[in-house]
Structure formats: structure tokens, C-alpha cells
N, C-alpha and C positions, 0 to 999 in steps of 0.2 A: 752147743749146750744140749742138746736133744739126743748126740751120741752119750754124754754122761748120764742122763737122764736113766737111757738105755743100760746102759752099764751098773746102772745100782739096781735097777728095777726086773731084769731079766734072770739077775743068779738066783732071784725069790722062786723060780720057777722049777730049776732042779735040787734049789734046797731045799725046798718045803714040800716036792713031788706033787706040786698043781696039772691040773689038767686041762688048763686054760689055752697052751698054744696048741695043744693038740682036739682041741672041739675049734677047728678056724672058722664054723659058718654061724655057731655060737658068740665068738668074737665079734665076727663083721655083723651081725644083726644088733650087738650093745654098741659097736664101734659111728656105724654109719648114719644113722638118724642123728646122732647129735653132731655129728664132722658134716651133714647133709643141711642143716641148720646153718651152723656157723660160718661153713665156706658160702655160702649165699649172701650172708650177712656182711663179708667180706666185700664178697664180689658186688652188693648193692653199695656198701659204704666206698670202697676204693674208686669207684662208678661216681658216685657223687660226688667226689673230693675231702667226704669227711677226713680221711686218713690214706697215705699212700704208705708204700714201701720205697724205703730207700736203696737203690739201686748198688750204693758202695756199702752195703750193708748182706744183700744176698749175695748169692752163686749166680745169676743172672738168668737160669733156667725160671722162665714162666709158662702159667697153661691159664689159660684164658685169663691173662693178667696179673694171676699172684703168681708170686714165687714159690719155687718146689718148696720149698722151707715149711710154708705157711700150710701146705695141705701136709705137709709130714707133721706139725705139730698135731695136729687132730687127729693123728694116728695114734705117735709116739704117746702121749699125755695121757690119752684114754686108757692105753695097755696099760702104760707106769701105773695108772689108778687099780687098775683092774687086778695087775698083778699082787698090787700092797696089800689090798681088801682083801683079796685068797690070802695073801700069807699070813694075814694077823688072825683069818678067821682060825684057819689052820692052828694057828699057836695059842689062839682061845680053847681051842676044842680038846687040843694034846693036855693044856693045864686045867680044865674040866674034867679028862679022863686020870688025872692022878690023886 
């Protein structure tokens, strides 16, 4: 799911000529704090037993107990976001300038 995610969300980048992947410590500084949040949040609930991951559901790679998956989501999701918001800002400002 996370590759398709990628896949809608990444072409916004050379079609709209954002400058988003190309500032990466601009990125990682919106990126981090909220995936710095979340994976804890994780890592205390899955700790507790509120919620686990299902093993025949990942790739079987973990890091301190979650699944690769689960810290690629708070990647992929943030960019996908970050990506939409430049390109609609983008297509506001092009039909503003007409």
C-alpha cells in the first residue's frame, strides 16, 4: 500500500516542479518530530499489549519490536501529505496568477 501511496504522490513533484525533495533537512525537520511522537506511541502501546502486529501480515523485519512497515508509514504518509499540499498550493497560485 505505501508503494502506491508513493506512486501517486511522488509524480506531484516533477510535475508541479516542487522543491520539496530537494531541501531533505527541511523535510526530515517536518518529517521527524511527528514519526518521533508516533513510533513511541507505538513502541509504549505494543509494550503494553494494547495492540500488536501481526506477524503474517509484515515482512518479518523488526527494530526494536515494530515492523519495518510501521516506521516506513511515518515516512511515506508525511511526504504523501507534504507532497499534495505543495502541489495544490502550486495550482492555487498558477490560477491566481491568470
Amino acid at each position: 500500500m505505501l508503494v502506491f501511496v508513493l506512486a501517486g504522490a511522488l509524480p506531484l513533484h516533477r510535475y508541479y516542479g516542487l522543491s520539496v525533495l530537494r531541501r531533505p533537512m527541511r523535510l526530515l525537520m517536518a518529517i521527524t518530530p511527528v514519526a518521533v511522537v508516533f513510533i513511541t506511541w507505538d513502541l509504549l502501546a505494543t509494550s503494553a499489549g494494547q495492540w500488536r502486529f501481526d506477524p503474517a501480515q509484515t515482512f518479518g523485519l523488526r527494530w526494536w519490536g515494530l515492523p519495518l512497515e510501521e516506521y516506513a508509514f511515518f515516512v511515506v504518509i508525511p511526504l504523501a501529505g507534504i507532497l499534495t499540499f505543495e502541489a495544490v498550493t502550486v495550482v492555487r497560485e498558477r490560477r491566481r496568477a491568470r
